[in-house]
VMD Tcl script that builds the backbone (N, CA, C; Angstrom):
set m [mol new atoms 246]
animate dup $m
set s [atomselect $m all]
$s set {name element resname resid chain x y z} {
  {N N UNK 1 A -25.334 -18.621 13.090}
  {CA C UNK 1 A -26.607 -18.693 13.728}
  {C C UNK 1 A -27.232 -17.315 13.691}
  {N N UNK 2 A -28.684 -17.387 13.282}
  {CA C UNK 2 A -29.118 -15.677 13.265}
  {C C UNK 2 A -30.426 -15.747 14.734}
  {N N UNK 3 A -29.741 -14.554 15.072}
  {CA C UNK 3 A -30.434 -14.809 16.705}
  {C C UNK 3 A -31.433 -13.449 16.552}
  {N N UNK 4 A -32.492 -14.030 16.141}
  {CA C UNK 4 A -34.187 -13.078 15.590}
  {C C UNK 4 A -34.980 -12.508 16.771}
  {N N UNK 5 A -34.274 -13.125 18.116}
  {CA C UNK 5 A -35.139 -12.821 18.825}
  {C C UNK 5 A -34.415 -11.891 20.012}
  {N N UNK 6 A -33.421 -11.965 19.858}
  {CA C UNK 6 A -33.096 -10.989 20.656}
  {C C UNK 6 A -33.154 -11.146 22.368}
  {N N UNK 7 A -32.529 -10.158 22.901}
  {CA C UNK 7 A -32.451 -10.123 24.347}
  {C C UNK 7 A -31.506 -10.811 25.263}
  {N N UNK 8 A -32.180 -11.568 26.236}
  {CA C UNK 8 A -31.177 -12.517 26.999}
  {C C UNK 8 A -31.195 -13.751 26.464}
  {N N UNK 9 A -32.085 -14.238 25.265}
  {CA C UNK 9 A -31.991 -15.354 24.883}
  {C C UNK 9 A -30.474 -15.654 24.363}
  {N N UNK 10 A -29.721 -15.054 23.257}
  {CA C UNK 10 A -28.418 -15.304 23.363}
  {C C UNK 10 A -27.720 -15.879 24.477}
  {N N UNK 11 A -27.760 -14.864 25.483}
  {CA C UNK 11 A -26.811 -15.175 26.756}
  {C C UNK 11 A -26.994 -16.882 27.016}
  {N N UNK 12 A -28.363 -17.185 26.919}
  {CA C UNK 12 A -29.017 -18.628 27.396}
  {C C UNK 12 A -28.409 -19.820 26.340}
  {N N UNK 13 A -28.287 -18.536 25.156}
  {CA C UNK 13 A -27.835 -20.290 23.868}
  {C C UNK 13 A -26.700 -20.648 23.917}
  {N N UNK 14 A -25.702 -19.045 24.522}
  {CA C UNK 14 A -23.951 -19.436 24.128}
  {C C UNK 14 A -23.935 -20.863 24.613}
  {N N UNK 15 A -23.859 -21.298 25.831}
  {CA C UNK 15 A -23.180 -22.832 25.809}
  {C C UNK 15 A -23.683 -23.958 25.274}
  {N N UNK 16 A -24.577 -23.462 24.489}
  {CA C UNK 16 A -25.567 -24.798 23.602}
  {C C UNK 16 A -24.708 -24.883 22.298}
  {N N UNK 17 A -24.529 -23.573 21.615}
  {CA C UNK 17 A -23.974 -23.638 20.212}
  {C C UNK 17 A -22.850 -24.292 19.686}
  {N N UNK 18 A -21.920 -24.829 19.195}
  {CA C UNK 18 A -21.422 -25.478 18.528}
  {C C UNK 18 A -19.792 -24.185 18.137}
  {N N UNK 19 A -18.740 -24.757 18.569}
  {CA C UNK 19 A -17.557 -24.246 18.813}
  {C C UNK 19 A -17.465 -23.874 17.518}
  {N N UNK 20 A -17.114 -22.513 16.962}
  {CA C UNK 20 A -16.769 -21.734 15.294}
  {C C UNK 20 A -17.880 -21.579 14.729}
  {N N UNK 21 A -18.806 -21.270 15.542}
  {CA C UNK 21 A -20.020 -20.741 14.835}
  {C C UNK 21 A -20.046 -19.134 15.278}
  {N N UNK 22 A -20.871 -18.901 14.005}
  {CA C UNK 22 A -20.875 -17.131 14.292}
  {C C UNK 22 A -22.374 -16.618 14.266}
  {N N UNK 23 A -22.152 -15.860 14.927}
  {CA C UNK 23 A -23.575 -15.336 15.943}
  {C C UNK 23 A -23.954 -14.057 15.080}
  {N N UNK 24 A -25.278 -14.150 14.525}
  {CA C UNK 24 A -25.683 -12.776 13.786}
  {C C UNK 24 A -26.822 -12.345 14.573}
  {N N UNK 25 A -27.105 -11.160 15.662}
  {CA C UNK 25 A -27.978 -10.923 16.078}
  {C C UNK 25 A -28.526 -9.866 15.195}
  {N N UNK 26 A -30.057 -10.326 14.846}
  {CA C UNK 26 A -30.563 -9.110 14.006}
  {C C UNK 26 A -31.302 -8.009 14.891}
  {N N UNK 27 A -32.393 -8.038 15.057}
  {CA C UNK 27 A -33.251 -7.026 16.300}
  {C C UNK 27 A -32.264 -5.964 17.109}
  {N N UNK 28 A -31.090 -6.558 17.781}
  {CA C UNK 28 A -30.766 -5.717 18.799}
  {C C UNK 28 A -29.347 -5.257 18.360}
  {N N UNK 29 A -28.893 -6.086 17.402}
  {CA C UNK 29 A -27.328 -5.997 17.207}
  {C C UNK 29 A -26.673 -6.581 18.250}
  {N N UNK 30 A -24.918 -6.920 18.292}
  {CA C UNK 30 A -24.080 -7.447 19.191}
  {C C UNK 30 A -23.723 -6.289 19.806}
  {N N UNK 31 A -23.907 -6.868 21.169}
  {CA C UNK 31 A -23.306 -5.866 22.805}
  {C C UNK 31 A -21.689 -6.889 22.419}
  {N N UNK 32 A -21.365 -5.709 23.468}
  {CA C UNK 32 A -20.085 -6.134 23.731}
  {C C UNK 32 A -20.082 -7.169 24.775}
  {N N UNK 33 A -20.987 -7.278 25.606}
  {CA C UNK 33 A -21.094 -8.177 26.354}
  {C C UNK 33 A -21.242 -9.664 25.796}
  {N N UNK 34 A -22.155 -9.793 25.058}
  {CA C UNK 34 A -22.240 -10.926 23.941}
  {C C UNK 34 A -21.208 -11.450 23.650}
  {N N UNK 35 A -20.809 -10.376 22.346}
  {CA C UNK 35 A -19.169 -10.664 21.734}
  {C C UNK 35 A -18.061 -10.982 22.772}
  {N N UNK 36 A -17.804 -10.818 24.081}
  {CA C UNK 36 A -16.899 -10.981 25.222}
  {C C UNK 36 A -17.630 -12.691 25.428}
  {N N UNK 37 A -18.503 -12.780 25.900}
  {CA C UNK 37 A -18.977 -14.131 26.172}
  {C C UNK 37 A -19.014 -15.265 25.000}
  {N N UNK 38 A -18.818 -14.843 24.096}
  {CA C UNK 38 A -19.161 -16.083 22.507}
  {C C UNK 38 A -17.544 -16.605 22.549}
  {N N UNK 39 A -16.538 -15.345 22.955}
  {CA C UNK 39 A -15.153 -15.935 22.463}
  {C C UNK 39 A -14.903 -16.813 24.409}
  {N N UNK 40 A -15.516 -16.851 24.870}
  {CA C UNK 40 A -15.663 -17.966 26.001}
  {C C UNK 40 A -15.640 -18.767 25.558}
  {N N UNK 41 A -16.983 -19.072 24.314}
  {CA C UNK 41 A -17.490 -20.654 24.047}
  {C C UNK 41 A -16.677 -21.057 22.633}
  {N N UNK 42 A -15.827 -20.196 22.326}
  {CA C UNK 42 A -14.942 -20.448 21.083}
  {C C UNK 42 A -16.453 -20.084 19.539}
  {N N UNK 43 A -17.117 -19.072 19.857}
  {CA C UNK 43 A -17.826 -18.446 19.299}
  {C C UNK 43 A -17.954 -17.259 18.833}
  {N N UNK 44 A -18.053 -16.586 17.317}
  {CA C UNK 44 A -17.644 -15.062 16.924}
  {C C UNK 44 A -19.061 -14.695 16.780}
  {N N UNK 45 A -18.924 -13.441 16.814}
  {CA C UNK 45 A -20.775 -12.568 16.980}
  {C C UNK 45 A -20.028 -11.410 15.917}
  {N N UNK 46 A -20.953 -11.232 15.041}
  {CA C UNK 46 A -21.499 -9.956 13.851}
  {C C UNK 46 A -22.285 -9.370 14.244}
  {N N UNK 47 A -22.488 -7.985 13.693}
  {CA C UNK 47 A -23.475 -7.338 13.331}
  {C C UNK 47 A -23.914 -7.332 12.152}
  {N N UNK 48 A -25.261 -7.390 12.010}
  {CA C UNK 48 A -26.160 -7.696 11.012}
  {C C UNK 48 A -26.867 -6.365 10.583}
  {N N UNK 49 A -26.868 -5.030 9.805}
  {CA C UNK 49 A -28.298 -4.529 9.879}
  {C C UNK 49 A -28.889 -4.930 8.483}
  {N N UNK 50 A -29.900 -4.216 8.033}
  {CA C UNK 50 A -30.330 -4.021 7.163}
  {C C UNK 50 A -31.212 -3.147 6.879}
  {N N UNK 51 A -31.242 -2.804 5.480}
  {CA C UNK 51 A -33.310 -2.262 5.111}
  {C C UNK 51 A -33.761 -2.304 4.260}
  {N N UNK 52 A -34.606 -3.041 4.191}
  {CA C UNK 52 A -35.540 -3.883 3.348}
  {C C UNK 52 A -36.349 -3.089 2.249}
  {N N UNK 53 A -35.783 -3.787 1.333}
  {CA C UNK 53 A -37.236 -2.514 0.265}
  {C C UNK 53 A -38.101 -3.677 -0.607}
  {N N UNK 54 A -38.732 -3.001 -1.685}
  {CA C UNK 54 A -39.436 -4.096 -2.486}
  {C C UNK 54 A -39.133 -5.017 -2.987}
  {N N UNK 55 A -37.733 -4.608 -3.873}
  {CA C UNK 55 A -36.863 -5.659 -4.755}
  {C C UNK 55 A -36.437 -6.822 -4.163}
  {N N UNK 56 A -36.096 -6.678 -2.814}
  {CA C UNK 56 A -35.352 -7.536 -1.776}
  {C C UNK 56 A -36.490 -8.736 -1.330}
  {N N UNK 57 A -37.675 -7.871 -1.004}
  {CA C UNK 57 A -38.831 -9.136 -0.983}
  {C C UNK 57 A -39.298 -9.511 -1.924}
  {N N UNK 58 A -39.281 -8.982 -3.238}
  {CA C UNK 58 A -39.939 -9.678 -4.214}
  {C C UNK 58 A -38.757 -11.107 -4.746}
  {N N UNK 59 A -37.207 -10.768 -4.429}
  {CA C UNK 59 A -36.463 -11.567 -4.196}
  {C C UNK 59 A -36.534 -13.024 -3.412}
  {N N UNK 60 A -36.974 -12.340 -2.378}
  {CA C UNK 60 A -37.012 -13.569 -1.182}
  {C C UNK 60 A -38.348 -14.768 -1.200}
  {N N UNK 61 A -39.558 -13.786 -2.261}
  {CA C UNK 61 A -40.199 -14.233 -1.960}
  {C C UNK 61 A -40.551 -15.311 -2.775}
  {N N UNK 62 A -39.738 -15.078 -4.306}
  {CA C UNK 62 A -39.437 -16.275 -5.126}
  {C C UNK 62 A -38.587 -17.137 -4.912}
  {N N UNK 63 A -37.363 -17.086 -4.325}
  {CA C UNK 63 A -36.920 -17.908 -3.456}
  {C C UNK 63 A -37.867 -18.996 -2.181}
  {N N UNK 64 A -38.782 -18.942 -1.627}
  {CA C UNK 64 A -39.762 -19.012 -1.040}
  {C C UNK 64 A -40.278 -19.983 -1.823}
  {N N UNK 65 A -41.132 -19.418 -3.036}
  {CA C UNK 65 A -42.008 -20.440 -3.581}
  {C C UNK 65 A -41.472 -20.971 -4.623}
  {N N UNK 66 A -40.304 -21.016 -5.072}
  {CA C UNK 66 A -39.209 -21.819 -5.622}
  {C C UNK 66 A -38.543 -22.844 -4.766}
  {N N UNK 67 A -39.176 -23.250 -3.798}
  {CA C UNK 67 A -38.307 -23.713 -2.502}
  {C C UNK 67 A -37.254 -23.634 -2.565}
  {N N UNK 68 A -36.728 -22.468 -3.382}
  {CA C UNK 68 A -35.012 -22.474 -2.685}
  {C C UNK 68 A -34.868 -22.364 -1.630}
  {N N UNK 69 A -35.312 -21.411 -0.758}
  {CA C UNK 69 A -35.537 -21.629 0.412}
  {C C UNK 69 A -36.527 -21.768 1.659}
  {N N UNK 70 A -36.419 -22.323 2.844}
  {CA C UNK 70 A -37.567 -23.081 3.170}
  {C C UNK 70 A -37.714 -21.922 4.482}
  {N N UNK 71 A -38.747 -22.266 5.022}
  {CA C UNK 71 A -39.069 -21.020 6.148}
  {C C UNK 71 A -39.214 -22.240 7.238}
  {N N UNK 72 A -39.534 -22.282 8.501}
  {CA C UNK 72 A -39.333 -22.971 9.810}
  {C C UNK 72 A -40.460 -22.089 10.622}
  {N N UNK 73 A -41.925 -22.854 11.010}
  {CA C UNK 73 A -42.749 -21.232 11.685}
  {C C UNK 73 A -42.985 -22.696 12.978}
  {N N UNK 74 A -42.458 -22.770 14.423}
  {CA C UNK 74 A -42.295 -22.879 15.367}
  {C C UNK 74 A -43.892 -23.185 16.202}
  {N N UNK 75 A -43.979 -22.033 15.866}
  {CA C UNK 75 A -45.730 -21.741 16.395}
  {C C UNK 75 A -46.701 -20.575 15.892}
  {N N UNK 76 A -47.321 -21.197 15.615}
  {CA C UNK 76 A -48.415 -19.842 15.125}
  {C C UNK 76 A -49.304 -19.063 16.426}
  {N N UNK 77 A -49.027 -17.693 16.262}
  {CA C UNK 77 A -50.289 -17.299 17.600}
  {C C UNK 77 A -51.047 -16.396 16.681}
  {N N UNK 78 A -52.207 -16.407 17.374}
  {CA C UNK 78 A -52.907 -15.660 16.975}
  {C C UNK 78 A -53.297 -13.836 17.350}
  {N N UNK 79 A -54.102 -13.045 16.542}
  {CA C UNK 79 A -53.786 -11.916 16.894}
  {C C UNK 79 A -54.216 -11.584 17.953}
  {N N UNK 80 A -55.281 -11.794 18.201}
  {CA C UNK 80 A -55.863 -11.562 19.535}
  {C C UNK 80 A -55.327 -11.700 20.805}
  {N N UNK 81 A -53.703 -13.107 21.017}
  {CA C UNK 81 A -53.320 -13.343 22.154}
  {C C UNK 81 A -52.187 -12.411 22.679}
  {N N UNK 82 A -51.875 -12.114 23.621}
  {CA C UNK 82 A -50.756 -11.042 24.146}
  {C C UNK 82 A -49.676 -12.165 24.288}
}
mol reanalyze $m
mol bondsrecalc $m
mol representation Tube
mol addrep $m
């Protein structure tokens, strides 16, 4: 599972997720607190970083419109809203 958003939302998903799944938080990285709570729910947590350059998106982005892979957009806001 890649957890994009960061914060206390993790804390909120551990008992939702699905026993041997592994937790990639990107934004904040895994606390130890996290990683202590996932092996509660029979759940492992990574660290994820990265850094992104051109090649990598010009990668992703044919992937994209190759539908190899598909994107998921939840909700759109607009710029103007806080």
């Amino acid at each position: 599972m890649l957890d994009t958003i960061g914060g206390e939302n993790i804390n909120r998903s551990l008992p939702l997720i699905k026993k041997g799944v592994i937790i990639i938080k990107i934004p904040t990285g895994l606390t130890n607190d996290v990683s202590e709570r996932s092996t509660e729910f029979g759940v492992s947590g990574k660290i994820f970083t990265f850094k992104s350059n051109g090649e990598d998106m010009a990668v992703i982005a044919k992937l994209l419109k190759n539908s190899n892979l598909k994107s998921h957009i939840s909700k759109v806001f607009a710029f103007e809203e806080k």
